[in-house]
C-alpha positions as a Markdown table, in Angstrom:
| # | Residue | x | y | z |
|---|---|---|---|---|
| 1 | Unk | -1.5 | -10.7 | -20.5 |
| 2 | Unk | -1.7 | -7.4 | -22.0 |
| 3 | Unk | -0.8 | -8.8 | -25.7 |
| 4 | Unk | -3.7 | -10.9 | -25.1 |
| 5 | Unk | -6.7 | -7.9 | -25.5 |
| 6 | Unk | -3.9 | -5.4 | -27.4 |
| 7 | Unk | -0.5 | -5.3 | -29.7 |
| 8 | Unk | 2.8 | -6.2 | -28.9 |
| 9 | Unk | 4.0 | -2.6 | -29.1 |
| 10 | Unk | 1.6 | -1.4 | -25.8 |
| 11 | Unk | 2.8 | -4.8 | -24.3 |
| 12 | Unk | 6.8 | -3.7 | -24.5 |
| 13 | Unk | 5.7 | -0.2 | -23.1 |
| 14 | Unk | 3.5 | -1.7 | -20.2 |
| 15 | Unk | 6.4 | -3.8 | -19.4 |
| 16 | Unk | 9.0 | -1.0 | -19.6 |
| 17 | Unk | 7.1 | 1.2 | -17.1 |
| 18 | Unk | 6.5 | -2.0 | -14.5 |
| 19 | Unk | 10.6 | -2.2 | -14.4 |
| 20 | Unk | 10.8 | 1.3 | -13.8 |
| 21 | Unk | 7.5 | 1.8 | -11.7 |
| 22 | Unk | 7.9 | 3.9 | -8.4 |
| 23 | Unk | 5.1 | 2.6 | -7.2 |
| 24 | Unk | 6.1 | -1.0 | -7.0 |
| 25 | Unk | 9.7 | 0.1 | -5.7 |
| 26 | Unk | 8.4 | 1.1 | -2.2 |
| 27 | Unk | 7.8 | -2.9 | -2.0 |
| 28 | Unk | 11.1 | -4.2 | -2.2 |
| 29 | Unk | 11.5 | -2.6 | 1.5 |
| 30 | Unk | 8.7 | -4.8 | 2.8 |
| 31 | Unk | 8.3 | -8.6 | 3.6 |
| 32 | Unk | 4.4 | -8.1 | 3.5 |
| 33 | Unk | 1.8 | -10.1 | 0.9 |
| 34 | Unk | 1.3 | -7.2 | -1.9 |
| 35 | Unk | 4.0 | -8.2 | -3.9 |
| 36 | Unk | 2.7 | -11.9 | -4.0 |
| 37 | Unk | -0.8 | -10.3 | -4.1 |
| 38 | Unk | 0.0 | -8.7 | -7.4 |
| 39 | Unk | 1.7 | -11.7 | -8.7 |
| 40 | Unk | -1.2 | -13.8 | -8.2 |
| 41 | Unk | -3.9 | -11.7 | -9.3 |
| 42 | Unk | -2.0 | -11.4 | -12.6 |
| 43 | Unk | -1.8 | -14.9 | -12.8 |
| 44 | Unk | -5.6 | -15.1 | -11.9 |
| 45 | Unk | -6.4 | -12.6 | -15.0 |
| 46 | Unk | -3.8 | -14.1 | -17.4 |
| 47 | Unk | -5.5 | -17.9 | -16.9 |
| 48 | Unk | -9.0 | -16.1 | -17.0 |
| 49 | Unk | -8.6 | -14.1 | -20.2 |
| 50 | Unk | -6.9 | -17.3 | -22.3 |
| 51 | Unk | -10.0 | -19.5 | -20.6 |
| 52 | Unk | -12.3 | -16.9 | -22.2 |
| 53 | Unk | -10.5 | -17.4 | -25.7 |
| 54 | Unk | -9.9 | -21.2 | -25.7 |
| 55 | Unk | -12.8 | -22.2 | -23.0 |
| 56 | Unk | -10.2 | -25.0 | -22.1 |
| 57 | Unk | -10.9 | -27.4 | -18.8 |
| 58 | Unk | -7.1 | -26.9 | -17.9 |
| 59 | Unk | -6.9 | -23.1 | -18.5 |
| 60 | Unk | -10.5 | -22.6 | -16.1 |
| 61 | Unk | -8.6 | -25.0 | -13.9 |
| 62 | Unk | -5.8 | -22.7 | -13.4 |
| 63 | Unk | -7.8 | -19.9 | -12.8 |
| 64 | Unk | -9.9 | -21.4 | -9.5 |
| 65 | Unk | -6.4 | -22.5 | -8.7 |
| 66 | Unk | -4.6 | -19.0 | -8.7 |
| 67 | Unk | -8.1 | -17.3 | -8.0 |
| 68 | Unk | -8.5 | -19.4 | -4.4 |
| 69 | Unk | -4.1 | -18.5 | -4.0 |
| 70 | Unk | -5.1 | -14.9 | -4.1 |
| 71 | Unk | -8.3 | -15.0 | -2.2 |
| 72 | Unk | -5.9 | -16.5 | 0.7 |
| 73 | Unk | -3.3 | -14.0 | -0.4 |
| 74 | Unk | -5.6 | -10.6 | 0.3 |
| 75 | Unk | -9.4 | -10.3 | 0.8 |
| 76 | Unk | -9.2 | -7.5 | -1.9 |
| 77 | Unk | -8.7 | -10.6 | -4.3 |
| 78 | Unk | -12.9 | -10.7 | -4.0 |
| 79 | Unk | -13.2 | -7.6 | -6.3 |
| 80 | Unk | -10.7 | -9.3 | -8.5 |
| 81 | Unk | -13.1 | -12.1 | -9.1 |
| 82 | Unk | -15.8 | -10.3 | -9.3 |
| 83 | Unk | -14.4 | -8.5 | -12.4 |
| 84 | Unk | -13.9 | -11.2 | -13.7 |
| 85 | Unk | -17.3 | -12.6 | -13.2 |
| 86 | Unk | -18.9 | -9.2 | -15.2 |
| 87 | Unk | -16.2 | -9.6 | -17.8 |
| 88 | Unk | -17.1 | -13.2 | -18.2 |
| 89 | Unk | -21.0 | -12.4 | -18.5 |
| 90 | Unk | -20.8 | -9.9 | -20.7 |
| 91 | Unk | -18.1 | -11.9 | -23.3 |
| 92 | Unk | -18.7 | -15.5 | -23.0 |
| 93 | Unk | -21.2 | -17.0 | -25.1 |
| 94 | Unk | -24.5 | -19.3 | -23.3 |
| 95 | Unk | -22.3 | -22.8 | -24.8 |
| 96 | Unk | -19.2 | -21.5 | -22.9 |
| 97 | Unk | -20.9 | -20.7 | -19.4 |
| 98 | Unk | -20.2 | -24.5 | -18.0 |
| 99 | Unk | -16.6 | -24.3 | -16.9 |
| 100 | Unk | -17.1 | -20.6 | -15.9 |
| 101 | Unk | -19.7 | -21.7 | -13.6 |
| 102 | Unk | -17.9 | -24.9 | -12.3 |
| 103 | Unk | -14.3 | -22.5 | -11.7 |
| 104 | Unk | -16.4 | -20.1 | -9.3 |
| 105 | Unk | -18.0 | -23.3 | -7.7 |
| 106 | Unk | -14.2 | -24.3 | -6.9 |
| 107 | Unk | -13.3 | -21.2 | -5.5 |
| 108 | Unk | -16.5 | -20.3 | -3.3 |
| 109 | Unk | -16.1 | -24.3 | -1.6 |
| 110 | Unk | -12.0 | -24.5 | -1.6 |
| 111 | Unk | -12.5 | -20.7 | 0.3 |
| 112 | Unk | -14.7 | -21.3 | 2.8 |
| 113 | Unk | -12.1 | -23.0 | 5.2 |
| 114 | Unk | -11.2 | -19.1 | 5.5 |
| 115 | Unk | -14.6 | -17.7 | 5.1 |
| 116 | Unk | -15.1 | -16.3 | 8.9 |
| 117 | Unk | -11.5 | -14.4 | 8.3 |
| 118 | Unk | -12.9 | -13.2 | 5.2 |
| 119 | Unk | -16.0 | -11.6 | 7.1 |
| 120 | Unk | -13.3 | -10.3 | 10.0 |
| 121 | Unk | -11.6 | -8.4 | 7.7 |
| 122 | Unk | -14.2 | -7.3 | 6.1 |
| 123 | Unk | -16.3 | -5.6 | 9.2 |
| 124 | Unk | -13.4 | -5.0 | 10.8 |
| 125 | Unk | -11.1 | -2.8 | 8.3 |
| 126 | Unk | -13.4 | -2.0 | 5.1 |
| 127 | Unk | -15.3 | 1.3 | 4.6 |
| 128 | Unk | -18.9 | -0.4 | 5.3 |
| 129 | Unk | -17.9 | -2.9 | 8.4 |
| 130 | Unk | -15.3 | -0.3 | 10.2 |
| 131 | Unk | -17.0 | 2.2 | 12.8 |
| 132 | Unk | -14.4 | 4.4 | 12.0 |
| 133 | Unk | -15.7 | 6.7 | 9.4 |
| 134 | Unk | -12.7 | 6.1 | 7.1 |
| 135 | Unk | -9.3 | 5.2 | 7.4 |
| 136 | Unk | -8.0 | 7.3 | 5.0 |
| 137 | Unk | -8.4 | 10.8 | 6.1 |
| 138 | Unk | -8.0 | 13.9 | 4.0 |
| 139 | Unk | -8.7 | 17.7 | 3.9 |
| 140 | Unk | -10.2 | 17.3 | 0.6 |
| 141 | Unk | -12.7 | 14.8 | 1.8 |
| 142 | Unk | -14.4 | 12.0 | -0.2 |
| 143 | Unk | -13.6 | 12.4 | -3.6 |
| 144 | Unk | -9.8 | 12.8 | -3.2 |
| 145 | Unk | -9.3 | 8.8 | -3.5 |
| 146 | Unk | -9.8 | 8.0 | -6.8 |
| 147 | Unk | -7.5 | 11.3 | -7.2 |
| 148 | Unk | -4.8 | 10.5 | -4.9 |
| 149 | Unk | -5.2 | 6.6 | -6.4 |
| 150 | Unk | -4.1 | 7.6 | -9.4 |
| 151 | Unk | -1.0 | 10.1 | -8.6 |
| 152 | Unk | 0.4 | 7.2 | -6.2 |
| 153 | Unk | 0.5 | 4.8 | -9.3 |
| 154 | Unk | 1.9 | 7.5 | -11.5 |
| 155 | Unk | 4.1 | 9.2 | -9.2 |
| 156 | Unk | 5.1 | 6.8 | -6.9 |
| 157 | Unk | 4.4 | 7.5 | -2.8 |
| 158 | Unk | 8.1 | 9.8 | -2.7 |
| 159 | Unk | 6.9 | 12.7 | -5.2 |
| 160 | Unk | 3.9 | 14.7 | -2.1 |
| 161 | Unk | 0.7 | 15.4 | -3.5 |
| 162 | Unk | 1.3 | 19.1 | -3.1 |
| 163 | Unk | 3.9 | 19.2 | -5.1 |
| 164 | Unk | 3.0 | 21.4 | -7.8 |
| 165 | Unk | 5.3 | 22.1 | -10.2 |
| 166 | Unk | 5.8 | 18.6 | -10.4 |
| 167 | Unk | 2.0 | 17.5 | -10.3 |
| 168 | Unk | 0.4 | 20.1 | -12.2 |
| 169 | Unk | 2.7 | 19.8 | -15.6 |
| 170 | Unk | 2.8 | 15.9 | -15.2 |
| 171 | Unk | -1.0 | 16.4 | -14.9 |
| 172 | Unk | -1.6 | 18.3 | -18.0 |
| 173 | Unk | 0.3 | 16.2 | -20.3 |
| 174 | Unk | -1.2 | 13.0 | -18.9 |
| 175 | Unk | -4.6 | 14.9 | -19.3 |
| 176 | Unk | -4.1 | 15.7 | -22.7 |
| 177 | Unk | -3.3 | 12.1 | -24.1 |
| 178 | Unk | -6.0 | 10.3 | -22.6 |
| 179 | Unk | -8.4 | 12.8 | -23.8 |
| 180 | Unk | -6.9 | 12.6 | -27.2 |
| 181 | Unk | -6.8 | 8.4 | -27.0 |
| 182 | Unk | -10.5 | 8.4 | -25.4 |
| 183 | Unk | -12.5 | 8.7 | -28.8 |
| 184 | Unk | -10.3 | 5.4 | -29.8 |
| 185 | Unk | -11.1 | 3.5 | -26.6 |
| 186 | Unk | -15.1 | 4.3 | -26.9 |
| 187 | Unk | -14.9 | 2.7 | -30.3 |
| 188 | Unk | -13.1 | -0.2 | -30.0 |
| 189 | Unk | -15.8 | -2.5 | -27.6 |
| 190 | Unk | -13.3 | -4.9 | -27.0 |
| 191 | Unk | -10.9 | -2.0 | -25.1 |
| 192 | Unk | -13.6 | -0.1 | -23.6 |
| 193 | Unk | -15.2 | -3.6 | -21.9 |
| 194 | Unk | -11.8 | -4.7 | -20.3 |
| 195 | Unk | -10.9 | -1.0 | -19.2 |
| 196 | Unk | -14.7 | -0.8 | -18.1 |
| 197 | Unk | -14.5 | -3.9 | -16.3 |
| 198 | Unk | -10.8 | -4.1 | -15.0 |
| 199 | Unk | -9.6 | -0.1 | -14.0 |
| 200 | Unk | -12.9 | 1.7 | -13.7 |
| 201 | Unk | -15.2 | -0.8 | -11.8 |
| 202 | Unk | -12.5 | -2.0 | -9.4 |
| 203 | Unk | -12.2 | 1.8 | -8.7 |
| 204 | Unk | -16.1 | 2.1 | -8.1 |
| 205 | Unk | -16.0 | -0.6 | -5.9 |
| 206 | Unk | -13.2 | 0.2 | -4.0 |
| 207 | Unk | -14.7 | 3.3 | -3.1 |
| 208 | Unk | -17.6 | 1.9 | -1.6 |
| 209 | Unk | -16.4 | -1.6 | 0.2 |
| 210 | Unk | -12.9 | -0.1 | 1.4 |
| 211 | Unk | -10.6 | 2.8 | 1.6 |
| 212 | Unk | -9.0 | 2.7 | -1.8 |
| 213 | Unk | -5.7 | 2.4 | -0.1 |
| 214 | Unk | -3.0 | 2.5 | -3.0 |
| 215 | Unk | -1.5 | -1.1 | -1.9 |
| 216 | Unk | -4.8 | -2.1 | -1.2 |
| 217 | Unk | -5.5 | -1.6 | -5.0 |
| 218 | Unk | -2.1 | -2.9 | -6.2 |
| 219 | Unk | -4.0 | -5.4 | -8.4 |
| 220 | Unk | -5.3 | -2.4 | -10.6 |
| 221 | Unk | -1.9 | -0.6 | -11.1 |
| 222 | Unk | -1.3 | -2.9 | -14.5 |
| 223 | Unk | -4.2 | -2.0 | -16.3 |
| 224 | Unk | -3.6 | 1.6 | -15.4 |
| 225 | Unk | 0.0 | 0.8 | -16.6 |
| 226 | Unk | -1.7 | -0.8 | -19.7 |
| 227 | Unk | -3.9 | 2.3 | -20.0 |
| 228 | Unk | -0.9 | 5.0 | -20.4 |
| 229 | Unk | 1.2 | 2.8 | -22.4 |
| 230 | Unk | -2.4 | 2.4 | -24.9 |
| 231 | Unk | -2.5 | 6.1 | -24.9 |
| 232 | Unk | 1.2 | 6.7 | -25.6 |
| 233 | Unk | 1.1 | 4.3 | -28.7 |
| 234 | Unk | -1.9 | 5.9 | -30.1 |
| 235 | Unk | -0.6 | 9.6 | -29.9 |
| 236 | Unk | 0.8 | 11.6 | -32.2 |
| 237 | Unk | 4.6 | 10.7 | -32.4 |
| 238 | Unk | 5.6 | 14.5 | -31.6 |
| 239 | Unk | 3.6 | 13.9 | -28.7 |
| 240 | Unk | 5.3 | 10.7 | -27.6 |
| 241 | Unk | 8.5 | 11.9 | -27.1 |
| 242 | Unk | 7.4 | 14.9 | -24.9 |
| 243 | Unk | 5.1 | 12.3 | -22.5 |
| 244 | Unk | 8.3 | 9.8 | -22.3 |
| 245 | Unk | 10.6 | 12.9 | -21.0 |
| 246 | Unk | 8.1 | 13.9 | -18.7 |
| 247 | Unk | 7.6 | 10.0 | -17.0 |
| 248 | Unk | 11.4 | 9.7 | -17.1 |
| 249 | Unk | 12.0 | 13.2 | -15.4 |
| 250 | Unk | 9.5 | 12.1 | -12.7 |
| 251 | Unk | 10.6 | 8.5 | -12.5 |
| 252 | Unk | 14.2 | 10.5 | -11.8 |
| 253 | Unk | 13.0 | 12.4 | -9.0 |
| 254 | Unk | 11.0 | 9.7 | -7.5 |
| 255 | Unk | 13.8 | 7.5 | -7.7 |
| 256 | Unk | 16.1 | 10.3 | -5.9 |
| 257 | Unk | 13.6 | 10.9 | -3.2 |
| 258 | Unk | 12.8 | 7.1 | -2.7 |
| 259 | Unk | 16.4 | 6.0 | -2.0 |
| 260 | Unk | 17.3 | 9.4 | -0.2 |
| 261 | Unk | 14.4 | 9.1 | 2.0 |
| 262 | Unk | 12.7 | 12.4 | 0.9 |
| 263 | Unk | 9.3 | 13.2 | 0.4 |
| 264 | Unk | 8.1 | 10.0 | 1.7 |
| 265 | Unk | 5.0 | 10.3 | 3.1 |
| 266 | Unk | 4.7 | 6.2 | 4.0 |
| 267 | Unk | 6.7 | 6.2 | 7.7 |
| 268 | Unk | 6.2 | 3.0 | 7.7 |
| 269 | Unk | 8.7 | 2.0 | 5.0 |
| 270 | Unk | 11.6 | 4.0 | 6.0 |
| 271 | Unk | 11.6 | 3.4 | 9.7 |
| 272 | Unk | 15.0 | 3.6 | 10.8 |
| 273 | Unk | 14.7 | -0.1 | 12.8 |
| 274 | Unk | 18.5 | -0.9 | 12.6 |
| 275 | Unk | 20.0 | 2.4 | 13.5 |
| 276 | Unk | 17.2 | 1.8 | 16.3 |
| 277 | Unk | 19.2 | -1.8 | 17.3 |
| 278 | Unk | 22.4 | -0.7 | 16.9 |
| 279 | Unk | 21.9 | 1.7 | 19.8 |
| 280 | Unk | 20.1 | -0.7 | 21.8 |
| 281 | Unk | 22.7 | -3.4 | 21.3 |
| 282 | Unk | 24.9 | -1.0 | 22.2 |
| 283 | Unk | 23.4 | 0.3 | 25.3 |
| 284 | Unk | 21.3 | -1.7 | 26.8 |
| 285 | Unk | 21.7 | -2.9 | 30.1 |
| 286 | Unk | 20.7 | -6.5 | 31.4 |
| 287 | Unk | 17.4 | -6.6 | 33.2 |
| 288 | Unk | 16.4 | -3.1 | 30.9 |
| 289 | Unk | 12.6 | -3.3 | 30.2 |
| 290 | Unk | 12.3 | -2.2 | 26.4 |
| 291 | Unk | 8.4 | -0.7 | 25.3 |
| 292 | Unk | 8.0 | -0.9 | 21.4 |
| 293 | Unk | 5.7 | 1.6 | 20.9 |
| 294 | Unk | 3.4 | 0.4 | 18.1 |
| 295 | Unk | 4.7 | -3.7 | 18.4 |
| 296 | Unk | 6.2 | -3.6 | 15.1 |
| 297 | Unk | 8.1 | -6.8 | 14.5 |
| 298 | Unk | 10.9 | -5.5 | 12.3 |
| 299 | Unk | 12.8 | -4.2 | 14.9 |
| 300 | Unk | 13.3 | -7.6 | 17.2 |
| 301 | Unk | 15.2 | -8.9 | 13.7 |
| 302 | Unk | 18.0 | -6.4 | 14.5 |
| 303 | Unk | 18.5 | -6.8 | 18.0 |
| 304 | Unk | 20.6 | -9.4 | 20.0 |
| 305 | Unk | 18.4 | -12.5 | 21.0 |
| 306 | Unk | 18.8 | -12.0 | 24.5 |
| 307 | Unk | 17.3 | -8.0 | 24.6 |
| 308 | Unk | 13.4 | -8.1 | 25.5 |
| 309 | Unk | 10.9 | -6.6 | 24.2 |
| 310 | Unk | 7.4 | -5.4 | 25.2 |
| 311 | Unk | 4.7 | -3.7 | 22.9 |
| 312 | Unk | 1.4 | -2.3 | 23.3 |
| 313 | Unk | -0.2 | -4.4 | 25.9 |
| 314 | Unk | 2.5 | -3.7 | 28.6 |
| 315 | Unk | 2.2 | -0.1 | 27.4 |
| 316 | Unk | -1.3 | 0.4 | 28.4 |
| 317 | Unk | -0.9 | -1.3 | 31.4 |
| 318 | Unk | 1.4 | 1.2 | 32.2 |
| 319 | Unk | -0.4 | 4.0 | 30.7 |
| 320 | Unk | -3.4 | 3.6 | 33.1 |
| 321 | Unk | -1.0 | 2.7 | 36.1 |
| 322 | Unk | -2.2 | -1.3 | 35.9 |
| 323 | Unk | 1.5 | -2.0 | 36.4 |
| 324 | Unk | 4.6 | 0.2 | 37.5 |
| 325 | Unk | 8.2 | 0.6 | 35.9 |
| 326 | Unk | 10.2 | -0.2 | 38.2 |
| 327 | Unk | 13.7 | -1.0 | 36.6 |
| 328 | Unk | 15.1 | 1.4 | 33.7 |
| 329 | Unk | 13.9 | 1.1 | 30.6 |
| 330 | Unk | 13.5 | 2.4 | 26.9 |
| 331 | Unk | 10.7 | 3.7 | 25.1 |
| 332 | Unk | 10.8 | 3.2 | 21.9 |
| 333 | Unk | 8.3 | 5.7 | 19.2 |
| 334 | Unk | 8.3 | 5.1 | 15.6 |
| 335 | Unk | 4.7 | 4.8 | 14.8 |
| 336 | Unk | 2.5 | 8.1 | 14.5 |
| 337 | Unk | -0.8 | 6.5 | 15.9 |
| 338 | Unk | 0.7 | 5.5 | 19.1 |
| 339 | Unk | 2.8 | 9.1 | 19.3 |
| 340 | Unk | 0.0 | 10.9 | 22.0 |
| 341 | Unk | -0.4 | 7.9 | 24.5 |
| 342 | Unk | 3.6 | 7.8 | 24.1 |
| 343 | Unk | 4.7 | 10.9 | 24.9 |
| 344 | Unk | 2.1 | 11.3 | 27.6 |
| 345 | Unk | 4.0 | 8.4 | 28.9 |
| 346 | Unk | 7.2 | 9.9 | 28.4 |
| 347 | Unk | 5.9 | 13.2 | 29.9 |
| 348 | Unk | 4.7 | 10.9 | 33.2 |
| 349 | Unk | 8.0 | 9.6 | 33.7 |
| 350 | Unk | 10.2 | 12.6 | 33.7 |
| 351 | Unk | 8.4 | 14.5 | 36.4 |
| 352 | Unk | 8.8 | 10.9 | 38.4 |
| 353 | Unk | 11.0 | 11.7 | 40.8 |
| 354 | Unk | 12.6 | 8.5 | 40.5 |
| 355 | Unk | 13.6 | 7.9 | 36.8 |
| 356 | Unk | 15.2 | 10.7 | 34.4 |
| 357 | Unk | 16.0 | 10.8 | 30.4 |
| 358 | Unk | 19.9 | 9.3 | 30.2 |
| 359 | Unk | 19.4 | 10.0 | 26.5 |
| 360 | Unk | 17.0 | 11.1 | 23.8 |
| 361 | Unk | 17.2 | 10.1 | 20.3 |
| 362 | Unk | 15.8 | 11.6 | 17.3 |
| 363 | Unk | 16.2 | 9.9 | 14.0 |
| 364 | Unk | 15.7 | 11.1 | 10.5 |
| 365 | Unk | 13.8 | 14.8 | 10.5 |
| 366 | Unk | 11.0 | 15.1 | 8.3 |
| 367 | Unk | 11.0 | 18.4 | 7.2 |
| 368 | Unk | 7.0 | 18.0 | 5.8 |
| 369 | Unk | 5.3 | 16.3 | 9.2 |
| 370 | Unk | 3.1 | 19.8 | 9.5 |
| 371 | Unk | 1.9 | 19.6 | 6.2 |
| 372 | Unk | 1.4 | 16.2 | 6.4 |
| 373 | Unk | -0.9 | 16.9 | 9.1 |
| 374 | Unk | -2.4 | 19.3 | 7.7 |
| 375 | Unk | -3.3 | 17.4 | 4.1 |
| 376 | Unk | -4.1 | 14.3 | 5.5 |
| 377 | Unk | -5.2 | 15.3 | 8.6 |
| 378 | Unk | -3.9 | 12.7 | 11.4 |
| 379 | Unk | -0.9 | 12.5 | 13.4 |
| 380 | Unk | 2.5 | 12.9 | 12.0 |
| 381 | Unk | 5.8 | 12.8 | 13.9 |
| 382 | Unk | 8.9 | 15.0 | 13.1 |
| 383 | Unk | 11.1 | 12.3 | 13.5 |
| 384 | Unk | 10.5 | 8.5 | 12.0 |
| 385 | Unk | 11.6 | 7.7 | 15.4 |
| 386 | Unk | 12.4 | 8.6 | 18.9 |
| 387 | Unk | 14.4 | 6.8 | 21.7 |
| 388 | Unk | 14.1 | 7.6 | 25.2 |
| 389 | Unk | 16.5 | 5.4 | 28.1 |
| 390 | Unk | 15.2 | 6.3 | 31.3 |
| 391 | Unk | 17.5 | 5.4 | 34.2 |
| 392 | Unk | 16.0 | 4.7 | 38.2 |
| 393 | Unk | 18.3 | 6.8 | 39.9 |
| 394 | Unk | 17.1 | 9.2 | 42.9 |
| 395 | Unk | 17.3 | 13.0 | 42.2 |
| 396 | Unk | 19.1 | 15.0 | 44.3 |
């Protein structure tokens, strides 16, 4: 794709740093849709940019077919296609304007099987529908996203945004080539367009339909890609040596922190679920209740088939005393957002005179919960996880 608006030399370094990107390495720990999410929205723009050179009926074909793929895939895929719509408008010629038409048609009537999830997404999770304010709180307010967008793709999530004598050199040098290339972009219309219309409007957008998550915004991370690797072939070659040192000597300690579990501010990812079932295959006891604190399903794929689980709606039962423990049982925390109405649970329980803690474990410290709390202000735990067994037995 990216040989198709620049050289082949940006298209070997663009490819280079997509191998070696510490961004996309925080996926191969998850069995969720951004990785086929990525891979279809490519698809989308690769058959969208060669329709717009050859205005072929197979090639416009293609791109309703992997459009309507990715519009299933992630809502997100909407400000895909509507780049692609600007892009289109303002580089096809009034001849050429039939099969661009007739590929939107496709994918507006093949989509609206799923149009009222569409709209549930949309009012329930994105920045204009949610009641919540924002779902991606920060001391820094508003403005931080696009910032914080950009050191994710760059850094990777295992590098903390505080981090300065990481960030601030990696910052200046980055700095200094774009400002260097930016004359060159402005010039060529061709590059300036497709940056306009694929990196900088996606951004804009993203800022006012949703929360400009970093994996919510995976599709941009190859144009930004395509950006540094423009910039690094149109430096000064003195210059190019000293930016590829400094991306390999960050890509090093991402790397280390990412597969030492350091620095890792996503809790999500790192989740210690089978220490967590080898402790409850261990231990558990037949006729156990087990409460999953947060009902993630990655844990039931460690665990015996015959241990039972409960999540969130048999917690809140219990929470406002709808139903009573009355057998032991586990409660299992791994997920910040449920940590408060946990532990108050946990605090309930072991004044009960009937149950008491057999054992409490805590698994993997993170040593940068309190600034996490502080920076991104919302609930961190100390531990990825904690395990309490209560057992029923009568105090004396």
């Amino acid at each position: 794709m990216t040989k198709i608006i620049f050289d082949k030399r940006v298209a070997i370094i663009c490819a280079f740093f997509v191998s070696f990107s510490p961004f996309l390495i925080r996926f191969d720990r998850e069995v969720r849709m951004y990785p086929l999410f990525l891979l279809l929205t490519l698809l989308t723009l690769y058959f969208f940019l060669i329709a717009i050179e050859s205005n072929s009926k197979k090639r416009w074909l293609l791109f309703s077919l992997f459009g309507v793929l990715s519009l299933y895939t992630h809502y997100h895929s909407i400000i895909v296609l509507f780049c692609c719509f600007v892009y289109g408008v303002m580089t096809l010629r009034h001849k050429k304007y039939k099969y661009f038409i007739i590929s939107y048609l496709l994918m507006v009537i093949f989509y609206s099987f799923w149009i009222d999830g569409f709209f549930y997404h949309f009012f329930s999770f994105s920045a204009l529908g949610s009641e919540e304010p924002t779902r991606f709180p920060s001391t820094y307010g508003f403005w931080i996203k696009p910032i914080y967008l950009i050191f994710s793709f760059t850094f990777g999530q295992a590098i903390l945004p505080w981090d300065w004598k990481i960030t601030i050199p990696a910052a200046l040098v980055f700095g200094y080539a774009f400002i260097y290339v930016f004359p060159k972009i402005i010039k060529n219309k061709k590059i300036s367009l497709f940056f306009m219309c694929f990196f900088l409007l996606p951004i804009i957008l993203g800022l006012v339909i949703t929360d400009l998550m970093p994996r919510y915004m995976i599709f941009i991370y190859p144009f930004y890609i395509t950006l540094a690797s423009y910039c690094i072939c149109r430096t000064k070659p003195a210059f190019k040596k000293v930016i590829l040192t400094v991306i390999m000597t960050i890509y090093s300690i991402s790397f280390y922190n990412f597969y030492s579990e350091k620095n890792y501010h996503i809790l999500a990812s790192t989740t210690p679920w089978r220490e967590i079932g080898v402790i409850l295959n261990k231990q558990y006891e037949h006729g156990d209740i087990i409460l999953n604190v947060g009902n993630s399903p990655s844990l039931k794929y460690y665990l015996d088939d015959h241990l039972n689980i409960s999540g969130n709606a048999e917690l809140y039962q219990v929470i406002n005393n709808t139903i009573e423990l009355n057998r032991n049982f586990w409660i299992i925390i791994a997920n910040p957002a449920f940590y408060s109405q946990a532990n108050k649970l946990v605090n309930q329980y072991n004044k009960n005179e009937i149950f008491f803690i057999q054992d409490h474990f805590k698994l993997k410290k993170d040593p940068n919960y309190l600034d996490k709390q502080k920076y991104f202000k919302k609930e961190f735990m100390e531990y990825r996880a904690e395990i309490y067994h209560f057992k029923k037995t009568k105090r004396t």
